[in-house]
N, C-alpha and C positions, 0 to 999 in steps of 0.2 A: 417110672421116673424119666426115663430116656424116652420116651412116648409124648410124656408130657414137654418136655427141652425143646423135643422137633415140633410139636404145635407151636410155641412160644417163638422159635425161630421164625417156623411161616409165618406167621402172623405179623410176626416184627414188620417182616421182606413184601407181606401185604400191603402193610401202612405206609411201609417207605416206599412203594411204587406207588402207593392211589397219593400219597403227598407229592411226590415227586411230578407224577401226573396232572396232578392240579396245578404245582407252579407251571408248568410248561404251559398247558390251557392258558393260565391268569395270564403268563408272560404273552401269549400270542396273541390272544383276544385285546389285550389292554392297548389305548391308543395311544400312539408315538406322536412326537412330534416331528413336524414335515419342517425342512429346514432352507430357506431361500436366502440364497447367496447374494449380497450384494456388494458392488465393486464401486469405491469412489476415493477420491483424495479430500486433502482437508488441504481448509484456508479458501481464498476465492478465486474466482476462475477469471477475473477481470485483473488480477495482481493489484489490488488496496486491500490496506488492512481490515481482517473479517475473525472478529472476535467468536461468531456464532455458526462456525461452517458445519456443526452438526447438528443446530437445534433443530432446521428445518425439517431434515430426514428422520432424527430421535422420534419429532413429530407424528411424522407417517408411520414410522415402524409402529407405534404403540397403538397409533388408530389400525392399522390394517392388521394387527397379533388382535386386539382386541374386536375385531369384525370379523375374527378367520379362526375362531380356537382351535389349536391344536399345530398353528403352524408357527414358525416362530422364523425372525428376518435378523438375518447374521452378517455383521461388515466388517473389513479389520477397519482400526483406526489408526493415525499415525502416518500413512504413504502421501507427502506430498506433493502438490503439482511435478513438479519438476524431473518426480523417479516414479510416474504415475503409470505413463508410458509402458515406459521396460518394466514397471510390476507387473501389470497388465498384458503385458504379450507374457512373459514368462508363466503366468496362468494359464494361456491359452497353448501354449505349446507344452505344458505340461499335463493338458485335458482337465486344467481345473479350473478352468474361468467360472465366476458368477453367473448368475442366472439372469439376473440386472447389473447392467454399470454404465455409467458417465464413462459421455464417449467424445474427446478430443477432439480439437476439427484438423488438427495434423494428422489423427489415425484413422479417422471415418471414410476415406476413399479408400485406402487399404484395407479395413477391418470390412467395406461392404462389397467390394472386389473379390475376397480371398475367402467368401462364405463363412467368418464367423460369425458373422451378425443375423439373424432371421427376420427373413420377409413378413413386414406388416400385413403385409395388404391384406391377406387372407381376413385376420384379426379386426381390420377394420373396417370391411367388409359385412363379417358375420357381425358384429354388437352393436344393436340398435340403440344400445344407449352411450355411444360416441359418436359424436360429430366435428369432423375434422373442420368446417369452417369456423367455429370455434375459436383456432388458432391465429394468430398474427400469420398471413403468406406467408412475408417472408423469412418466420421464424420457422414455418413448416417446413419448406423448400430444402434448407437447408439440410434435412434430416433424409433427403434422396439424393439415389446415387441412380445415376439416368433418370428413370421414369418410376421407378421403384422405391416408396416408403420402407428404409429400413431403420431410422431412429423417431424418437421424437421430441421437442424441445420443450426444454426445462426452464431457463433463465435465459432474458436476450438485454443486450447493449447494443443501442446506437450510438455513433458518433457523433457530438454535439460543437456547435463553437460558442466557446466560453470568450466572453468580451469583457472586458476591465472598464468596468461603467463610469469610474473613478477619473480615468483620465480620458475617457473622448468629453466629459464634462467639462474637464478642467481646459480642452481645446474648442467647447461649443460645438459640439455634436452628438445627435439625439444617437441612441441606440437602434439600429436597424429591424425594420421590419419582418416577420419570419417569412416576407417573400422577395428577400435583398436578391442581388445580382452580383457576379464578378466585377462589373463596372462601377458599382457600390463599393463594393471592397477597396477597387485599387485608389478607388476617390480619394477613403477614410486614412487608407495607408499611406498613400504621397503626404498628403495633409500634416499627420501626424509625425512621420519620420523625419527626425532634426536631433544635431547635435545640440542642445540643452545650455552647457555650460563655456561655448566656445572655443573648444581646444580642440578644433579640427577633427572628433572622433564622434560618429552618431551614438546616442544614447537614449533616442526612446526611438520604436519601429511599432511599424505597424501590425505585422504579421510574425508568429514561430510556429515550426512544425507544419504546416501545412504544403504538404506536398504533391507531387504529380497523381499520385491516385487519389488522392482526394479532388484534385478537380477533374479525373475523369469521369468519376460515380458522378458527379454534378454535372456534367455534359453530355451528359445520355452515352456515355462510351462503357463500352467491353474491352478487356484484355484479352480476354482467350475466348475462342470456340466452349459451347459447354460439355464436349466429347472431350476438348482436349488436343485435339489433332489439328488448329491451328489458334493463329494470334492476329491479332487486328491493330499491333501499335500504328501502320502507317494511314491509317483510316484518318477523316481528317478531324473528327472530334478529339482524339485521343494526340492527334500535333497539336491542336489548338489550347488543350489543357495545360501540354508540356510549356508552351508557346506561352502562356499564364505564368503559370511559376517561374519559370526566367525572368518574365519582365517584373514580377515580384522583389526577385532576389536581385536585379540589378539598381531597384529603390536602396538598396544597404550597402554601393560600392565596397563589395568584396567584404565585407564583416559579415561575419557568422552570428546569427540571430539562435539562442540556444534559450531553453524551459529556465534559467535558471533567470534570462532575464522579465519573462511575465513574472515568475512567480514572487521579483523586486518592484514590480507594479509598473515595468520601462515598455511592455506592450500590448497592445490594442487587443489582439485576437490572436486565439492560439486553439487548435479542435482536440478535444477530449472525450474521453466515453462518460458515457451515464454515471458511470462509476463511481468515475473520478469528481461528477459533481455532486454526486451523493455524497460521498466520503469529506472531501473540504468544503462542504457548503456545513459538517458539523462538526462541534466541538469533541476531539480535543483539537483534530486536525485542521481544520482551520486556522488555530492560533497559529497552527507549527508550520501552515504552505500560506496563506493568503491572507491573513490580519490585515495588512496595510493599506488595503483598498477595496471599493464594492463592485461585486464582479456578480452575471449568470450568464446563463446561455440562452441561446437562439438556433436556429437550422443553421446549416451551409448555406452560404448564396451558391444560385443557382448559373449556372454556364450558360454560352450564347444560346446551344443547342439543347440545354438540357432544364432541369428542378434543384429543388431545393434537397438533392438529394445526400445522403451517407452511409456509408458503409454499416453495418446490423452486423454482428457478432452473440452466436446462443450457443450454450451448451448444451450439448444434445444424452438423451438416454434410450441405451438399447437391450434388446435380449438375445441371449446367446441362441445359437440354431440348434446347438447340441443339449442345449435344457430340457428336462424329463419332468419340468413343474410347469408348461407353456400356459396352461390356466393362469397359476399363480402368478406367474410373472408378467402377465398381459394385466391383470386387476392391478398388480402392485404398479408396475410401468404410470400407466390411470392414475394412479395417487399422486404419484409425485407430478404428470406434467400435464392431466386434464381437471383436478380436482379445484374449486373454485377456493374452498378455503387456504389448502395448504397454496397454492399458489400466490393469495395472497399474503401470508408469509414471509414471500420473498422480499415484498416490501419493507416489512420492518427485520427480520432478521440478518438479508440478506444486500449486496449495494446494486444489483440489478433490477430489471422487470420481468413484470409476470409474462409469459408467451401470449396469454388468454388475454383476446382486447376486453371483455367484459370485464376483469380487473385490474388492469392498467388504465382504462376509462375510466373508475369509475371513482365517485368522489371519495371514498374511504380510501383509495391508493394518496390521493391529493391531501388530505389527512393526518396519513401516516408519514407522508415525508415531510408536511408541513411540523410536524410536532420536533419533528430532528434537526430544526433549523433555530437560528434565533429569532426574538419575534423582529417583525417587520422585513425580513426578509421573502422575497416572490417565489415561488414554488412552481415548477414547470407543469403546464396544464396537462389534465391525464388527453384531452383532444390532441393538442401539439407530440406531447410521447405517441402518442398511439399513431399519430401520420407519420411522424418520424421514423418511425418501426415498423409499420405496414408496407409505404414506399421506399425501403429501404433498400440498399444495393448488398446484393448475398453474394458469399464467392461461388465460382462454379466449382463442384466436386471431381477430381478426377487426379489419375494416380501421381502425375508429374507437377501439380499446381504446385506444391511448395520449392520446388527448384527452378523449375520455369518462372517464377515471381521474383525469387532470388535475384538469379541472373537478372532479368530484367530489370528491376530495380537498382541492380549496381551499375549496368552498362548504362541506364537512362540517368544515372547519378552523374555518372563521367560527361555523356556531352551535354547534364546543364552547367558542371562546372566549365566547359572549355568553352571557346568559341567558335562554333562552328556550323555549318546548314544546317540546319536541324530535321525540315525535312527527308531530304538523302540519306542521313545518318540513321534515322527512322526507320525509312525501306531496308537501310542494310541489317539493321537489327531484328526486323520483322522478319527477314528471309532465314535469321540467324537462327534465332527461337524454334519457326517452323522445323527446321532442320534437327533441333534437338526435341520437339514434340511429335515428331514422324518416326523417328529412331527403331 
């Protein structure tokens, strides 16, 4: 009997080791899923209202898990613009950044400076099935830090001027050609700027918002060196710019011309991004900023020296150096900012443009934004978008650009308010800058 108990026992201890053994097998053998981190904010990256800030990427994710079995693409949701930033370093100094993430243009000198972002080039190098002319210049451009691609763009804005078609009509003036000039401009603005109802205070102008960097990018001028290590305000495209807006603003004897008076139909021209004329050229917004007069846009005019040029603003997307998926994250990268479909996408889901001139050209973009408008309203050609966005003015990348703009900006605020040489004032702020770009 006890002979037979000790068989019974082995045996048991047999079964439960060959079971035991087999789970462990099944467990190793069986395929996991590979898990690709991605890092993004919701809402839109232009600041207008963006009902759809995750349809586009839900999109990708489900094309690329369903092209990739076995691997599955993980985001949080909920972190927006604003605490994108600091979520985002806080990952990266925790060693737990994404594999992919939308990458800031306030963080992209620093994040490409300080090695967490990984060298394209290799990547773009080896895949012959990428081609970077493909891209709009100067949405690529922006995505290098010196001579090194390390992002690459996803969504870009140009800055447009939006003209109030409504009252150069109602003053007998056709709407300008998109190869106007500064001397156009100031024609249409003198012209137009009048107090209205005779109590001595003006009440329709020509011009808001349009300021000294805006007519520099239109005067063939630079602000900084693109290392960084100097500044070029005393140059004479960049006096003559400033030298521009003065004589702008001295058309409104000391009144302050502000967004709320276009958006009351009281002025001519005001420059806005893509965005912004996506978003109010449809309903609901519309009703809510521009109902009361017929408005679109045109280029910048162009400076003595310079084109019909604007400043281009994109979001760019990178991958971490310390990622252990560089395959996957190079293919997913691909989806979201070389793919022809999801790109175009951004058309209807999103208020930007595609990076890709092939779909910002092409007539299904013209389309898609025609359908979002009401009828009879003009729809900006994917031709004119795509110049506008090609030749467009990028900032240069480097570590001090967002302070150095700062300052400059404030101190170039002060002597358009005062009266003063503008010149010399010029040189002294030029040598000023330098001094805190040398540091």
């Amino acid at each position: 009997m006890k002979v037979l108990q000790k068989r019974s026992v082995r045996c048991f201890l047999i079964l439960l080791f060959a079971l035991s053994a087999a789970g462990i097998i099944i467990y190793c053998t069986k395929p996991r899923s590979v898990v690709l981190e991605f890092g993004m904010f919701t809402g839109s990256n232009w600041n207008v209202a963006n009902a759809n800030s995750f349809a586009i990427i839900d999109n990708a994710i489900a094309r690329f898990e369903s092209e990739h079995p076995g691997v599955k693409v993980h985001y949080y949701s909920g972190v927006p613009k604003s605490e994108y930033s600091e979520w985002l370093s806080r990952k990266i100094l925790a060693g737990e950044e994404p594999d992919v993430f939308m990458v800031l243009g306030s963080d992209f000198d620093q994040f490409s400076s300080i090695g967490v972002m990984k060298n394209l080039e290799e990547l773009i190098a080896t895949d012959d099935a990428f081609d970077a002319e493909k891209y709009f210049s100067s949405a690529l451009s922006t995505g290098k830090y010196g001579n090194t691609q390390y992002a690459l763009p996803y969504e870009t804005v140009p800055t447009l001027m939006f003209v109030n078609q409504t009252l150069l009509t109602k003053e007998g003036i056709e709407t300008p050609e998109s190869d106007w000039n500064w001397e156009d401009m100031y024609a249409i603005c003198s012209q137009v700027t009048r107090d209205l109802d005779g109590d001595g205070i003006l009440d329709q102008f020509g011009i808001c918002n349009y300021d000294w960097l805006d007519a520099v990018y239109s005067n063939g001028g630079e602000i900084f060196q693109s290392n960084g290590k100097n500044c070029y305000l005393a140059e004479d495209n960049v006096i003559d710019a400033v030298k521009y807006v003065r004589q702008l603003n001295e058309l409104y004897q000391g009144q302050k011309v502000v967004r709320e008076n276009f958006n009351e139909g009281n002025v001519a021209f005001m420059p806005l991004t893509f965005a912004e004329y996506r978003t109010y050229k449809t309903y609901p917004y519309k009703i809510k900023r521009y109902a009361n007069f017929k408005w679109d846009c045109i280029t910048m005019p162009a400076g003595t020296a310079g084109d019909n040029v604007s400043q281009v603003d994109t979001l760019l997307m990178g991958i971490s150096e310390n990622t252990r998926k560089e395959e996957l994250a190079w293919e997913f990268l691909k989806l979201l900012t070389y793919d022809e479909e999801i790109q175009t996408q951004i058309f209807s889901r999103s208020q930007g443009a595609s990076v890709l001139r092939a779909v910002t050209q092409s007539t299904e973009m013209e389309e898609i934004v025609q359908a979002e408008m009401e009828e009879g309203e003009t729809v900006i050609s994917g031709k004119l978008l795509g110049k506008v966005i090609e030749e467009g003015y990028t900032a240069p990348q480097f570590k001090k650009y967002e302070q150095a703009l700062a300052l400059t900006n404030s101190e170039i605020g002060e002597i358009l308010e005062n009266d003063t040489t503008l010149e010399s004032d010029m040189k002294i702020l030029q040598r000023t800058i330098n001094s805190y770009l040398q540091q």
